[in-house]
C-alpha positions as CSV (number, residue, x, y, z in Angstrom):
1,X,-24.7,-19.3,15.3
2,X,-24.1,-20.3,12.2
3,X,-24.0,-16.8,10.5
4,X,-20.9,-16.3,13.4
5,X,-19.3,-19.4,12.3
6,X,-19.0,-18.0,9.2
7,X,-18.0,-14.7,9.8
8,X,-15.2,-15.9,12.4
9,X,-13.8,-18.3,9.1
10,X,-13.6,-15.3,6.7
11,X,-12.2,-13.4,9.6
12,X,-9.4,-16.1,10.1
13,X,-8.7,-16.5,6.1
14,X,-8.5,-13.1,6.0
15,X,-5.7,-11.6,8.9
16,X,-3.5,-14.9,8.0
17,X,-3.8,-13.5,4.2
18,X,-2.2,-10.2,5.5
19,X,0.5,-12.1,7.5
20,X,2.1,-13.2,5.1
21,X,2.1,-10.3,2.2
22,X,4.4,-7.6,2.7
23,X,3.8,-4.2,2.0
24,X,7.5,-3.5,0.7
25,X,8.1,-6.8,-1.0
26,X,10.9,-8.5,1.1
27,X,10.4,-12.0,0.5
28,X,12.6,-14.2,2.2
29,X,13.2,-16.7,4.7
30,X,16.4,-15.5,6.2
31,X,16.8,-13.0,9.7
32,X,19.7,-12.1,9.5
33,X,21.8,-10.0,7.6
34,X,25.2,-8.5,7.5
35,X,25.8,-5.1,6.1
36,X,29.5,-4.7,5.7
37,X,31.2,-1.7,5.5
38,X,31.3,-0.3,1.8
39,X,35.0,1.6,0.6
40,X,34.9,4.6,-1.4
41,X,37.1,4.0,-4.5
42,X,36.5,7.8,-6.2
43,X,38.5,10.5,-6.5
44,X,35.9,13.1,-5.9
45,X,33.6,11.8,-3.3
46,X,33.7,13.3,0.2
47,X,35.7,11.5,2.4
48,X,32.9,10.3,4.4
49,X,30.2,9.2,1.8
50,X,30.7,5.7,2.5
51,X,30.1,5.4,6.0
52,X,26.9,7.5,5.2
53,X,25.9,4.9,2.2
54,X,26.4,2.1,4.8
55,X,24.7,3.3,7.5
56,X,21.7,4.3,5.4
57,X,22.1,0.3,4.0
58,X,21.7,-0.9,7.3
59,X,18.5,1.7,7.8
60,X,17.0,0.7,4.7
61,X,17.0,-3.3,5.8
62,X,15.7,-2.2,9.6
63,X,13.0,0.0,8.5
64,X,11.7,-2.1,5.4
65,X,11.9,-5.6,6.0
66,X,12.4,-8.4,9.5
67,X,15.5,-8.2,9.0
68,X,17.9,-7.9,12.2
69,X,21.2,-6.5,10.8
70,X,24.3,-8.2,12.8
71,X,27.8,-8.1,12.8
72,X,29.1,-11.1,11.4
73,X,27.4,-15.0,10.8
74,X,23.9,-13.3,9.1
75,X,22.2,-15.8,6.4
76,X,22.3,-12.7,4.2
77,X,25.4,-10.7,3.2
78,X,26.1,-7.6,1.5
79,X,29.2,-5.6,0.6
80,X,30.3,-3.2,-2.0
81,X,32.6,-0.8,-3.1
82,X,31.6,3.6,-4.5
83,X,33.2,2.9,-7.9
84,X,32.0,6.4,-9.6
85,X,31.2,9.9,-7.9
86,X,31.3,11.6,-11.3
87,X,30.3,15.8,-11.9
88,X,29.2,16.4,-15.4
89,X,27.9,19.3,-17.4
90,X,24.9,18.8,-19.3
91,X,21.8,20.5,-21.3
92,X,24.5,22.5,-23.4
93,X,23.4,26.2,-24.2
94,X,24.2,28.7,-26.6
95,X,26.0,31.7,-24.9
96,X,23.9,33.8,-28.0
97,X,27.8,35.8,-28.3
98,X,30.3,34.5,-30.8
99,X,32.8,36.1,-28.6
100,X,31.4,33.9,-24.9
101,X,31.9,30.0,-25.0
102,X,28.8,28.2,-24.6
103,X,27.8,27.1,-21.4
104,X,25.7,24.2,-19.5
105,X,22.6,25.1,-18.1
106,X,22.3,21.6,-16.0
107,X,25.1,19.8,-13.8
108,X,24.9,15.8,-13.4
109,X,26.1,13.9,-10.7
110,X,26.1,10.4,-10.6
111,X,26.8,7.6,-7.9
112,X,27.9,4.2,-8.6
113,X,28.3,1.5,-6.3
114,X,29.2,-2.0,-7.1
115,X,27.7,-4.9,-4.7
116,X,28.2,-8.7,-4.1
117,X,25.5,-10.7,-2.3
118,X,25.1,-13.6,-0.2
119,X,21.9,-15.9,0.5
120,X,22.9,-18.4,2.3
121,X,19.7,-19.6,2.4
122,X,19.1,-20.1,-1.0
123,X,22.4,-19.8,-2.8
124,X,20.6,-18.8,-6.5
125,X,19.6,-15.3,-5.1
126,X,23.4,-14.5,-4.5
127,X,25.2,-12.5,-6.9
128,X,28.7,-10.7,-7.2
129,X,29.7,-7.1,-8.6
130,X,26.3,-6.1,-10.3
131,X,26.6,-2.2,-10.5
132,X,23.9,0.5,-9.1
133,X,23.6,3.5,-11.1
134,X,21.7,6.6,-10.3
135,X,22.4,10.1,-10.5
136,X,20.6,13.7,-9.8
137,X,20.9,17.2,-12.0
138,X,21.1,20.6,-10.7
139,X,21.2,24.1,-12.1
140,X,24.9,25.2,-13.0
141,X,24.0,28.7,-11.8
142,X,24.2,26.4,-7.9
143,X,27.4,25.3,-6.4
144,X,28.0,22.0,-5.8
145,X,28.9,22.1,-2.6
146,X,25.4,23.8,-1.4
147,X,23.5,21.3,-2.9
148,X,25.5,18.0,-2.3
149,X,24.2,16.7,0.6
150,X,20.8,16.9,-0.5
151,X,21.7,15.4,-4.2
152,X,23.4,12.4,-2.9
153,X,20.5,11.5,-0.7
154,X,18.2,11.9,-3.4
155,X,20.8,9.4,-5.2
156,X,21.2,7.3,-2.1
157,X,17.3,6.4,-2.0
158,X,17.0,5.1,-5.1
159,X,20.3,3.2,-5.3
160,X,18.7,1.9,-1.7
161,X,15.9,0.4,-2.9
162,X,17.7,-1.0,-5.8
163,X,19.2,-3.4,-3.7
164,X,17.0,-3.9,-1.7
165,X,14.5,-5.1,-4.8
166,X,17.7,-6.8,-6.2
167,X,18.1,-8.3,-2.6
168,X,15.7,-9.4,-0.6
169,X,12.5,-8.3,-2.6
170,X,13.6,-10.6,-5.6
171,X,12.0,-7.6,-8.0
C-alpha cells in the first residue's frame, strides 16, 4: 500500500511537470492573437507573397503554440510590412578569359519584413518595427523563377520562427 502511495505521488509530480513545459517554447498567458494582414512594400516581390507570409503567420501560431488566432480584440497582436525582396549575385568567379567578364557562381535572395507587437497582457513583451532578416543562395546557372517558390519558403520558416521566439517564446 504504501509502495502505491508512492508510486501514484511521483506519477502526479510527474504529468503536471509535463503540463506545463512546452515543447516549442511558447510561454505566455494570453489566447488569443491577431495576425493582421502584412503589405508588401518591394519592388520585386510577387504580387502575392504577402498574403502567403500571413497566412503561413497564422499557421505557425496554430500549429506551435494554444493560440487561437482571431480577427480582431486578441490579447496578442502582430502586424508588419515586406520591406526588402532583394536578388543579389554573390561568390564572384574568375571567367579564366581576359576577353569574358567575370561572373557569379551563387545568387542571394533575401526577405525582410519589419513587425510591431502587441501583449496586452504584459505590455513589456511588446515591441514596434524590429526587422527579420533571412535569405537563401542558389546556383546562377538556375533561374530564379524555377526556384522561387521553394527559396522563399525556405526563407519564410526561418523568419517564422523568428517571431515566434521574438513573440510568444520570449527567446
Amino acid at each position: 500500500m504504501k509502495h502505491n502511495l508512492v508510486t501514484l505521488t511521483a506519477l502526479s509530480f510527474i504529468i503536471w511537470g509535463c503540463g506545463v513545459y512546452s515543447f516549442t517554447g511558447a510561454s505566455t498567458a494570453a489566447d488569443t492573437i491577431v495576425v493582421a494582414e502584412f503589405f508588401n512594400n518591394t519592388d520585386l516581390a510577387p504580387a502575392n507573397l504577402a498574403q502567403n507570409f500571413t497566412n503561413d503567420l497564422k499557421d505557425f501560431y496554430q500549429r506551435n503554440s494554444s493560440l487561437s488566432v482571431v480577427q480582431d480584440n486578441g490579447q496578442l497582436r502582430i502586424e508588419g510590412t515586406i520591406v526588402e525582396y532583394t536578388i543579389r549575385p554573390i561568390a564572384p568567379v574568375s571567367s579564366g578569359n581576359n576577353q569574358l567578364a567575370d561572373a557569379a557562381a551563387l545568387t542571394r535572395l533575401t526577405i525582410g519584413v519589419k513587425a510591431s507587437y502587441e501583449d496586452t497582457l504584459e505590455p513589456k513583451n511588446s515591441f514596434k518595427d524590429k526587422t527579420f532578416t533571412f535569405y537563401a543562395d542558389f546556383p546562377n546557372t538556375q533561374d530564379i523563377t524555377s526556384v522561387q517558390e521553394q527559396l522563399e519558403k525556405t526563407i519564410f520558416d526561418q523568419i517564422l520562427l523568428d517571431i515566434f521566439n521574438a513573440t510568444v517564446a520570449n527567446w
